[in-house]
C-alpha positions as CSV (number, residue, x, y, z in Angstrom):
1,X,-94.0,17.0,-0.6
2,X,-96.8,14.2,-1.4
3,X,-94.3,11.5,-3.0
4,X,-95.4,8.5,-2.3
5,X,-92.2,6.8,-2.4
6,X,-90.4,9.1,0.6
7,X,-89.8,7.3,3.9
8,X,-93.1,7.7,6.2
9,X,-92.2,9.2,10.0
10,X,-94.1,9.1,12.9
11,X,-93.6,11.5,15.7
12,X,-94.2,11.6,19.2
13,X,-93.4,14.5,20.7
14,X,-94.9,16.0,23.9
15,X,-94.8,19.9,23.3
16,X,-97.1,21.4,20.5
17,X,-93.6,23.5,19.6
18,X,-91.6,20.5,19.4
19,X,-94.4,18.8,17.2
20,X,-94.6,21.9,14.5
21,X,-90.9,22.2,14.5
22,X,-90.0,18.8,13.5
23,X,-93.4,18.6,11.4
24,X,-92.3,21.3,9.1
25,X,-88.5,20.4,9.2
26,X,-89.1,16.7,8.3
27,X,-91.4,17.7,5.4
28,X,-89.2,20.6,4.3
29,X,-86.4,17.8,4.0
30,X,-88.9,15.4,1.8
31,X,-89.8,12.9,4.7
32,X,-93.5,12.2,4.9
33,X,-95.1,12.5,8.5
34,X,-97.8,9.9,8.9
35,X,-98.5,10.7,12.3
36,X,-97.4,13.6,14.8
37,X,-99.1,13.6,18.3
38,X,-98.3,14.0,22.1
39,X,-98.2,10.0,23.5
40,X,-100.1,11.2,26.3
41,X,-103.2,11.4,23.9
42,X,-102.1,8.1,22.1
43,X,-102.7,4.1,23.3
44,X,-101.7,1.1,22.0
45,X,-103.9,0.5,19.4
46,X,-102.9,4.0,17.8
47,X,-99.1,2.7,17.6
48,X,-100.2,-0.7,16.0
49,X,-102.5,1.4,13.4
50,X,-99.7,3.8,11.9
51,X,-97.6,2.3,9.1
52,X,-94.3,4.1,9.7
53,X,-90.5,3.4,8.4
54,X,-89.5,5.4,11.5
55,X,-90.4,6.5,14.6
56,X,-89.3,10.1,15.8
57,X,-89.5,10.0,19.7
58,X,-88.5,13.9,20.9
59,X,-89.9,14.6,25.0
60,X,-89.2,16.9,26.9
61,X,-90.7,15.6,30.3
62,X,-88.2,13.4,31.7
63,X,-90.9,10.9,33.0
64,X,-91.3,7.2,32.6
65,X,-93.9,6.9,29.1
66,X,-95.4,3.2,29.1
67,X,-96.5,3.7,25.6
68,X,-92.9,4.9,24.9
69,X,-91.6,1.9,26.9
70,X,-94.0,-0.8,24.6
71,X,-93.2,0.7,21.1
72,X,-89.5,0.0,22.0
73,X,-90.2,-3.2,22.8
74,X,-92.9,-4.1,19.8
75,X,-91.8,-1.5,17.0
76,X,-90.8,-3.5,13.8
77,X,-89.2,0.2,12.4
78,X,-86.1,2.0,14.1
79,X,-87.0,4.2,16.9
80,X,-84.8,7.2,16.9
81,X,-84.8,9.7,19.9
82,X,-84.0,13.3,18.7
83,X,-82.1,16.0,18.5
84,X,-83.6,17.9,21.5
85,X,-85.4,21.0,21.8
86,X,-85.2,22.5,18.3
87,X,-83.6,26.2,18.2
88,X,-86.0,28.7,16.3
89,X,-85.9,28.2,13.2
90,X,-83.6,31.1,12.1
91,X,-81.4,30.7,15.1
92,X,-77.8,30.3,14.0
93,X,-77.8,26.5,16.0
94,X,-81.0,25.7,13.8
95,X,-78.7,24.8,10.9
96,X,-76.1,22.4,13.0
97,X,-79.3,20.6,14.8
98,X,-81.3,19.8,11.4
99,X,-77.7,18.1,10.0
100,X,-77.4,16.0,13.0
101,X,-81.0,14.8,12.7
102,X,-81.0,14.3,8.9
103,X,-77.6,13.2,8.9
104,X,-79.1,10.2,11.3
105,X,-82.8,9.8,9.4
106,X,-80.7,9.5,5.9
107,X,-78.6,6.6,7.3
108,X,-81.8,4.9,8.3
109,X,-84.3,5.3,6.0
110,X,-82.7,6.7,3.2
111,X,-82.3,10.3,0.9
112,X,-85.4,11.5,-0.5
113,X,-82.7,13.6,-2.4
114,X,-82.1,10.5,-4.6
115,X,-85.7,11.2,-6.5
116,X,-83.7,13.9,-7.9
117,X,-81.8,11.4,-10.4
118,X,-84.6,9.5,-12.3
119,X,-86.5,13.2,-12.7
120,X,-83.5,13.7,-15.8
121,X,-85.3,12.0,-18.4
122,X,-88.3,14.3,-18.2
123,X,-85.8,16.9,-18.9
124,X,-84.1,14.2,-21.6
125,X,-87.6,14.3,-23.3
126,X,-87.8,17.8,-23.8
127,X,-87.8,18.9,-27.6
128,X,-88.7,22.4,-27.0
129,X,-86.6,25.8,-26.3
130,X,-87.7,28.7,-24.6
131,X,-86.7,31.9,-25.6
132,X,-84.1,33.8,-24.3
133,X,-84.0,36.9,-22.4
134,X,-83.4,40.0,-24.4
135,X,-80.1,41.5,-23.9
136,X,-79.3,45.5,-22.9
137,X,-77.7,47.0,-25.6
138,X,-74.3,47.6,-23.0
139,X,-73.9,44.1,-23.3
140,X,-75.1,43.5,-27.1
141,X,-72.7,46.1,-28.1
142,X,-69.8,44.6,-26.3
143,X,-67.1,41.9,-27.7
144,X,-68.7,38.4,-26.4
145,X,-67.0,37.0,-24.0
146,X,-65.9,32.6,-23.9
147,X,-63.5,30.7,-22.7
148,X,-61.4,33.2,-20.8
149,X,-61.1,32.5,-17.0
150,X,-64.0,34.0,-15.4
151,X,-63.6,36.8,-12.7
152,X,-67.4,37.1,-11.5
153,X,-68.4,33.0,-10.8
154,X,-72.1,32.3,-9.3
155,X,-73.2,29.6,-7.2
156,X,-76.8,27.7,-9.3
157,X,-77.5,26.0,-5.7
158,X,-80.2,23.4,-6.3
159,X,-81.8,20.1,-4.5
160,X,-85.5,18.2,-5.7
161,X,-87.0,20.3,-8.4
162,X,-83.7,21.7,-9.0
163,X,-82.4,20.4,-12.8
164,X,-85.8,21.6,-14.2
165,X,-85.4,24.8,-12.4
166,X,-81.7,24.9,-13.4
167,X,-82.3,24.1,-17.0
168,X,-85.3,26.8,-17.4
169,X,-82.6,29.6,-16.3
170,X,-79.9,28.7,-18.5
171,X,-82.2,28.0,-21.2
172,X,-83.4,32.1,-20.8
173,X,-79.8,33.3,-20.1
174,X,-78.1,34.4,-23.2
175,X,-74.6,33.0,-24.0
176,X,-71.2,35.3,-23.9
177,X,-71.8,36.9,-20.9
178,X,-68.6,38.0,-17.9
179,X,-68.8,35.0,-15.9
180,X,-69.2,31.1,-15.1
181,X,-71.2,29.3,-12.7
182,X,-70.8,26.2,-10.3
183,X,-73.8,24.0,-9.8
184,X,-74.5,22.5,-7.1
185,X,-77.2,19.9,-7.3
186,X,-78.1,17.1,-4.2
187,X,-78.7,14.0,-6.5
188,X,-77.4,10.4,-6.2
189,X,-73.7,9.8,-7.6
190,X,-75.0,7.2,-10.0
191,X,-76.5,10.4,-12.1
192,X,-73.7,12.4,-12.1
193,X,-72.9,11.9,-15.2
194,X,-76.4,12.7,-17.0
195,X,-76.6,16.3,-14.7
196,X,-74.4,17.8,-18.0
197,X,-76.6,16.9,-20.8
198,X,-80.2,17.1,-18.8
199,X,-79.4,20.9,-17.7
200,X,-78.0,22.4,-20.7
201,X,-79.0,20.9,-24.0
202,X,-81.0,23.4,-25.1
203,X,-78.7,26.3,-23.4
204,X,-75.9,28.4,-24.5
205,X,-74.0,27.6,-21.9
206,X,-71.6,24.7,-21.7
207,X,-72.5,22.2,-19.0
208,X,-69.1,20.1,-17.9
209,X,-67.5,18.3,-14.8
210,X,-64.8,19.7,-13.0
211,X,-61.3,20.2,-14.7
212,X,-58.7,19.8,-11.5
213,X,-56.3,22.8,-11.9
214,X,-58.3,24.6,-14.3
215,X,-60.2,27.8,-13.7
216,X,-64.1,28.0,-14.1
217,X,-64.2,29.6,-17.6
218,X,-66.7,32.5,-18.7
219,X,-69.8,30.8,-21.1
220,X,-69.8,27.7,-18.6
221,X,-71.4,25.7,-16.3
222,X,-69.5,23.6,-13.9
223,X,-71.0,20.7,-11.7
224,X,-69.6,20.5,-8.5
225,X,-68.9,17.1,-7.6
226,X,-71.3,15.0,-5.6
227,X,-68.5,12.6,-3.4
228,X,-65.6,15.2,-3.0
229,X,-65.5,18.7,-1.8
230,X,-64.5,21.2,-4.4
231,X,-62.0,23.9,-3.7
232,X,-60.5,27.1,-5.3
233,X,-56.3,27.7,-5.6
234,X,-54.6,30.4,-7.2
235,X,-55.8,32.4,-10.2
236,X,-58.8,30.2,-9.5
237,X,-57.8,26.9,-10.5
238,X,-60.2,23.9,-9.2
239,X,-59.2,21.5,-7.0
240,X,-60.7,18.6,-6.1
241,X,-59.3,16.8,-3.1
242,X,-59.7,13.2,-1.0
243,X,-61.9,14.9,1.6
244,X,-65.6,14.4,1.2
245,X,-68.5,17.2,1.8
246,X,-69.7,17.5,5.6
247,X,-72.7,15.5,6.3
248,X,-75.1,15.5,5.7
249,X,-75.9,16.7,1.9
250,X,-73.7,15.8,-0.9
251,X,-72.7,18.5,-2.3
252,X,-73.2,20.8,0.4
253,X,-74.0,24.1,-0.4
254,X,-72.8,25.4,2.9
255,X,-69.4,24.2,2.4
256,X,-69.6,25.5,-1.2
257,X,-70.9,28.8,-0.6
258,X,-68.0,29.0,2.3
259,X,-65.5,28.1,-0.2
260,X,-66.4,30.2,-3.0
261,X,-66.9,33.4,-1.3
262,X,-63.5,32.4,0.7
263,X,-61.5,33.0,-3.0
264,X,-63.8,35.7,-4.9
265,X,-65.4,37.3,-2.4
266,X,-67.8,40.4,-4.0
267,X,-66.9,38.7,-7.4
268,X,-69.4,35.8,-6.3
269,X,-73.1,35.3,-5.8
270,X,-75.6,32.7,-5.1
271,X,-78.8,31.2,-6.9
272,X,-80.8,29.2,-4.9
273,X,-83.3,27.2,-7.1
274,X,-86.2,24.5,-5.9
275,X,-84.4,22.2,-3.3
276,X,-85.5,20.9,0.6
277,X,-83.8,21.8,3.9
278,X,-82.1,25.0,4.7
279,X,-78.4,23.8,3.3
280,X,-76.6,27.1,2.6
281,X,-78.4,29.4,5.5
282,X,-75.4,28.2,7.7
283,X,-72.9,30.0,5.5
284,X,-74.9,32.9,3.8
285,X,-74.2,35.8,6.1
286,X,-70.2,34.9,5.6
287,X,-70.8,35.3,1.8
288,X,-73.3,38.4,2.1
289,X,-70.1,39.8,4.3
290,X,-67.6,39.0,1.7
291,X,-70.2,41.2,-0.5
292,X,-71.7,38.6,-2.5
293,X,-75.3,38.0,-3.3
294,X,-77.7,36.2,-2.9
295,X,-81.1,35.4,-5.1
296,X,-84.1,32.2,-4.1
297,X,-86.1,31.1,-6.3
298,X,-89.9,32.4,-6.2
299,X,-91.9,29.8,-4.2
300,X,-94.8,29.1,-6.5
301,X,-92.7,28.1,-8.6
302,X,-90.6,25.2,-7.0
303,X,-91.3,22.1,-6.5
304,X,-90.2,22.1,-2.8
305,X,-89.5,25.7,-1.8
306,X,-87.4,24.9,1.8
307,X,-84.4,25.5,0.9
308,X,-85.0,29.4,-0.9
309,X,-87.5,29.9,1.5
310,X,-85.0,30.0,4.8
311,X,-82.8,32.1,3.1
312,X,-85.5,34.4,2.6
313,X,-87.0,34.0,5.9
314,X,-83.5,34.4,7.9
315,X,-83.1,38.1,5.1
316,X,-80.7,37.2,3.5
317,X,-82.1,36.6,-0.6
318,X,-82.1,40.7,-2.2
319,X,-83.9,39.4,-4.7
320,X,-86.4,36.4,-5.7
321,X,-88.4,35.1,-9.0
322,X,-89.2,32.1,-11.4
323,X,-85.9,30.6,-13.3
324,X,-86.3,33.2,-16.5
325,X,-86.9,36.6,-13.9
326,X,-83.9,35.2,-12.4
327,X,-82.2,34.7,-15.4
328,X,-83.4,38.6,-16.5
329,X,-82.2,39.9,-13.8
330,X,-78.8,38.3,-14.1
331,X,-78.0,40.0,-17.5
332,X,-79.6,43.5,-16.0
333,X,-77.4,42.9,-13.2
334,X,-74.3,42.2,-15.6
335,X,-75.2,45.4,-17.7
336,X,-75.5,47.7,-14.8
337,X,-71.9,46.4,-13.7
338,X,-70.9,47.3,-17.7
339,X,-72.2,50.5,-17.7
C-alpha cells in the first residue's frame, strides 16, 4: 500500500517478532510505516528526523526507556502504547487483538478505508463491458430465474480495491441465475449511495439498498448497510435494526458472515474480493461449519490482498482467482448443483 495520503506510523518496538508483526499488520490495514526499529538502536536525533502522524510504542522489557520517556514529553503526534504481544497470526486471539488496535489507530488518525469512496468515479467513467462468462447448457436450458426470494444468498465481501473487483465479477456473471448476493463493502457513509450505480451499471444484476422486511431476491445485489448491522428473520426477510456493526469496520464482515450463515447455513457462501485486514477470519470456521463456502480473490490481482490472503492462509478459501474465474466458477458451481 504506497498511498501517499494514508496516516504515516512509526514504531518502536523492542523484539524483532513484535516489529514484523505490527509491520505487516499496519500495512495489511493501509497505514504507512515510516519507521520500525528497537529504541535501543535509536537517539534523539532519529525521533526528531521521522515525520510520523503516530507513534506505535509496543516493549516488552519492562525497563525505564529515556528515549521513550523524551518522545512523550516532545512528540507533537499521539503516542499510543499497544496491544501487547501479538498472537500468531492465525491464532484465533489474532483477530480480537488487530480490532482493538485498529479500532484505537482509526479514532486517531483516521480510516484508510475512506479512499475506497472517491475510487467510484473511475468506475463512473467506465464506457466499456466485458464479456460474460458462457453459461453450461443445465443452466441455459433451464427457465430463468428473477425476482423470486432467493434460497442460495452469497456474501461479495470487499474493502480498498473492492468496487472495481466487485464490478468486474458481476460484469462476467450472467443474469437469471438461483440466487442473490449481499455486499459488503468498507467505504465512508457519505458514498453509500453511489456503491449501487458504480458496481453494477454494466451488469445484469440489479444493485439496490436494503428493503427492511423484504427477502434478498434472486437476479440481485444487495448492499449491506455501512452504519447499522443487517440481520435475517423469517422466510428471510431483512432487517435492519438501531444497533451499529462491532468495531472496528463498518460493515463488518465478521458480523455479517456470522449472521448470514446463522439463517441459511449450506445455502450461503462467501466471496472475498481485494480489501485490508483480516475482517471475516474471526467468523469463517462458524460459516465453513454451517457448510458454506468460501472463495478469495487471487492476490495478483487485488489491490491490497490482506484480507483474502488470511483466509487463505488460516485454510479456509476452497477456492481462489481474478473477479471473472470467480465469477466462472460461480455459474459451474450453480450448474453442478442443477444437474
Amino acid at each position: 500500500m504506497t498511498d501517499k495520503s494514508a496516516a504515516r506510523i512509526a514504531v518502536l518496538a523492542d523484539t524483532s517478532l513484535q516489529r514484523h508483526v505490527l509491520q505487516q499488520a499496519l500495512t495489511g490495514n493501509g497505514y504507512r510505516v515510516v519507521l520500525n526499529n528497537d529504541p535501543a538502536r535509536l537517539d534523539e536525533a532519529d525521533l526528531s528526523a521521522c515525520e510520523a502522524d503516530l507513534w506505535l510504542v509496543d516493549l516488552a522489557q519492562s525497563e525505564d526507556s529515556p528515549l521513550i520517556d523524551s518522545l512523550l514529553e516532545h512528540a507533537s503526534s499521539p503516542v499510543l502504547f499497544g496491544e501487547g504481544h501479538a498472537p500468531e497470526r492465525h491464532s484465533e486471539h489474532y483477530p480480537r487483538w488487530e480490532r482493538r488496535l485498529f479500532g484505537k489507530l482509526k479514532r486517531l488518525v483516521g480510516d484508510p478505508a475512506q479512499a475506497v469512496g472517491p475510487s467510484l468515479d473511475t468506475l463512473l467513467d467506465e464506457a466499456q463491458r466485458p464479456a460474460r462468462v458462457e453459461l453450461p447448457r443445465v443452466l441455459a436450458d433451464s427457465p430463468l430465474i428473477a425476482g423470486g426470494p432467493a434460497r442460495q444468498v452469497w456474501l461479495l465481501a470487499a474493502s480498498l480495491g473492492g468496487p472495481a473487483a466487485v464490478k468486474a465479477f458481476l460484469d462476467a456473471l450472467p443474469g437469471g441465475l438461483p440466487l442473490g448476493f449481499v455486499y459488503a463493502q468498507h467505504i465512508d457513509p457519505a458514498f453509500e449511495g453511489a456503491l449501487p450505480q458504480a458496481v453494477g451499471r454494466h451488469s445484469q444484476w440489479h444493485v439496490k439498498g436494503v428493503r427492511p422486511g423484504d427477502a434478498v431476491r434472486c437476479g440481485e445485489v444487495v448492499v449491506v448497510p455501512i452504519s447499522h448491522e443487517l440481520t435475517f428473520g423469517e422466510e428471510g426477510a431483512m432487517q435492519v435494526g438501531e444497533r451499529p456493526w462491532p468495531e472496528p469496520y463498518s460493515p463488518s464482515i465478521d458480523q455479517m458472515m456470522l449472521n448470514l450463515a446463522q439463517h441459511f447455513g449450506a445455502r450461503c457462501g462467501v466471496i472475498a474480493f481485494s480489501g485490508m485486514g483480516s475482517d471475516g477470519s474471526a467468523a469463517a470456521a462458524y460459516l465453513r461449519r454451517q457448510g458454506g463456502a468460501i472463495w478469495t480473490q487471487r492476490a495478483d490481482s487485488c489491490v491490497c490482498s490482506s484480507m483474502p490472503d488470511s483466509l487463505r492462509e488460516a485454510g479456509y478459501s476452497s477456492f481462489s482467482g481474478d473477479p471473472r474465474e470467480l465469477a466462472s466458477q460461480l455459474v459451474n458451481h450453480l450448474a453442478t448443483q442443477c444437474g
